[in-house]
C-alpha positions in Angstrom: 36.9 -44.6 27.4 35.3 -42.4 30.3 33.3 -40.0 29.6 33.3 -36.4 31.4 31.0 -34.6 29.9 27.8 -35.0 27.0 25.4 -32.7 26.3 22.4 -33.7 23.6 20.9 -30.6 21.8 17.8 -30.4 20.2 17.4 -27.3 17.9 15.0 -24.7 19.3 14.7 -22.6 16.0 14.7 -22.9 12.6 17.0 -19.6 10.9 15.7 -19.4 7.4 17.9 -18.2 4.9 19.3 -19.3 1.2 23.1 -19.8 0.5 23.2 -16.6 -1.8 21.5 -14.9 0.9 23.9 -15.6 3.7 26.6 -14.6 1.9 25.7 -11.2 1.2 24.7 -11.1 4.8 28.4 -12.3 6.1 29.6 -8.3 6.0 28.0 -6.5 9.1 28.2 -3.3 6.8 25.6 -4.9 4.0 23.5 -6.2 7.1 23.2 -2.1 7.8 22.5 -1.2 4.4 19.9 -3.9 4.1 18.4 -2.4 7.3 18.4 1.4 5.8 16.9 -0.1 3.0 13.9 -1.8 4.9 12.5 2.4 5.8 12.7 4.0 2.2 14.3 3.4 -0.6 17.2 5.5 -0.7 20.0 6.2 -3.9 23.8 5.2 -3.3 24.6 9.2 -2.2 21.9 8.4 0.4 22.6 5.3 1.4 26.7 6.5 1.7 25.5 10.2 4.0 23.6 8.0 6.1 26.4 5.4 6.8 28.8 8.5 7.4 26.6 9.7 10.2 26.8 6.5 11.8 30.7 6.6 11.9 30.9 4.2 9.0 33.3 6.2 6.7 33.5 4.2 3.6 33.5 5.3 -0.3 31.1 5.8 -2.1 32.7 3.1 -4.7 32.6 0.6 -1.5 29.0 1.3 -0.6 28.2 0.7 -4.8 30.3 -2.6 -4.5 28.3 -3.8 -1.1 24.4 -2.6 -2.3 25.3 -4.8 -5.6 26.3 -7.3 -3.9 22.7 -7.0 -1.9 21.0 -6.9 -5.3 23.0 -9.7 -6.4 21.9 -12.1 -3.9 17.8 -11.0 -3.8 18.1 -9.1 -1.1 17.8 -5.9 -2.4 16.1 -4.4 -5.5 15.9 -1.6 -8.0 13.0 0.4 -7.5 13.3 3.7 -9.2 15.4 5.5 -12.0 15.1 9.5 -12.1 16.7 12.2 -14.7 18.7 14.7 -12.6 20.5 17.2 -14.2 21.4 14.6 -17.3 22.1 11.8 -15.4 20.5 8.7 -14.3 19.9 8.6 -9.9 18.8 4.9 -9.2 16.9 4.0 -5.8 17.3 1.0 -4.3 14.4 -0.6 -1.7 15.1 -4.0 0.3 13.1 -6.7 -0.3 13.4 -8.5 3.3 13.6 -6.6 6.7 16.1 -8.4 8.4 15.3 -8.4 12.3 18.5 -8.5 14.8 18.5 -8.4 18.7 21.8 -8.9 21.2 20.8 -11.9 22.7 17.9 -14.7 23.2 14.1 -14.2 24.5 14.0 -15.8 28.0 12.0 -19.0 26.9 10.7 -20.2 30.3 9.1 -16.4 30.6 7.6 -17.1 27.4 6.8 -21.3 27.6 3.1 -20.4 27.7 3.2 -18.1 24.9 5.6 -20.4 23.0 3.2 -23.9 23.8 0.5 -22.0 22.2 1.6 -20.8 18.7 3.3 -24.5 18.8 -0.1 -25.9 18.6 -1.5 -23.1 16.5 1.3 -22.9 13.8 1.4 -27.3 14.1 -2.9 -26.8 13.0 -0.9 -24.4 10.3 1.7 -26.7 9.2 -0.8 -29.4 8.6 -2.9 -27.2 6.9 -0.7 -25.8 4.7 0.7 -29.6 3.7 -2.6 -30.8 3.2 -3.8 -27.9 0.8 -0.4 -26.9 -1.2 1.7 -30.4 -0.3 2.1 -30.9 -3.7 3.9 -27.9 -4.3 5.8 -27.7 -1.4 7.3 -30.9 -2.3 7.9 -29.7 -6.0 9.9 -26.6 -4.6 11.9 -28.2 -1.6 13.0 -31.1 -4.9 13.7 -28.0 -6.8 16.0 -26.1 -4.1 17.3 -29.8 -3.3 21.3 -28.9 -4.4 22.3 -32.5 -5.3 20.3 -36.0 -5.1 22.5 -36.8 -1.5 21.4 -34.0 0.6 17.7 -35.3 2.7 14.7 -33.3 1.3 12.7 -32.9 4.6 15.1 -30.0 5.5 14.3 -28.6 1.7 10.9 -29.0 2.6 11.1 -27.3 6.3 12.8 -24.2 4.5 10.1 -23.8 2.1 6.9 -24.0 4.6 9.3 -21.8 7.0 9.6 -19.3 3.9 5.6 -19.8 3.6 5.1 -18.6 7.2 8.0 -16.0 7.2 6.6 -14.1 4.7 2.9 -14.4 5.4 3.9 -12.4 8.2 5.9 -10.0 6.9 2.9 -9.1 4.8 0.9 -9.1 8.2 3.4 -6.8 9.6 3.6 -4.7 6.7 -0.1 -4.1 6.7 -0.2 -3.5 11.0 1.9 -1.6 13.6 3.3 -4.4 16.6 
């Protein structure tokens, strides 16, 4: 048999994201509210005028359903409960800040930049495996689904998850 065309792909990122996670995420509408939630935390009423100004006219029964959903899945927490004239106002605050661009960086502008935090976050990686390997290994066996599936990539997400949110706490903390 001929063949006309092959390509081989290596991957060029790692996406790091649980099952749960991905599922809330599948609605474009919860990826917004996860995003409103990421600047304040804001009640249901807010969270529903603020989708209405940007053209997303949905009730306010639809917006609860979504922001469980959020909640649900980790994404999203409670953060607050106030009285208001005899009833309970809940505000919500998300827990992740998820970051979304139309398309890709352009990699060869970047190779230099992209060479260097390869050996830098490699020095990391190694670090980080030497120090806490023991528990990185307990928690990738732990999120390991059934005995069939290969650990490494268990162990990839969790020293992914490690670096991810050491940086969210550096962003947090600094202005890029």
């Amino acid at each position: 048999m001929k063949v006309f065309f092959e390509k081989r792909i290596k991957p060029k990122r790692l996406i790091s994201i649980s099952h749960r996670e991905a599922k809330a995420l599948e609605d474009p509408l919860r990826a917004l509210i996860l995003d409103l939630l990421s600047t304040r935390p804001m009640s249901v009423e807010e969270i529903w005028r603020e989708l209405s100004k940007r053209g997303y006219k949905k009730s306010i029964n639809t917006v609860r359903h979504h922001l469980n959903i959020l909640v649900s899945s980790g994404l999203v927490e409670l953060v607050r409960v106030e009285e208001k004239r005899g009833a309970h106002l809940k505000y919500y605050s998300s827990k992740a800040r998820l970051v979304v661009a139309e398309g890709s960086i352009d990699e060869a502008r970047l190779r230099g930049a992209i060479e260097y935090a390869e050996k830098e976050i490699g020095r990391l990686i190694e670090q980080l495996e030497a120090l806490y390997g023991k528990e990185i290994d307990e928690e990738a066996e732990r999120l390991r689904p059934c005995p069939y599936c290969q650990i490494s990539h268990f162990k990839e997400y969790v020293i992914l998850e490690i670096i991810e949110r050491a940086i969210a706490r550096i962003w947090d903390k600094k202005t890029i």
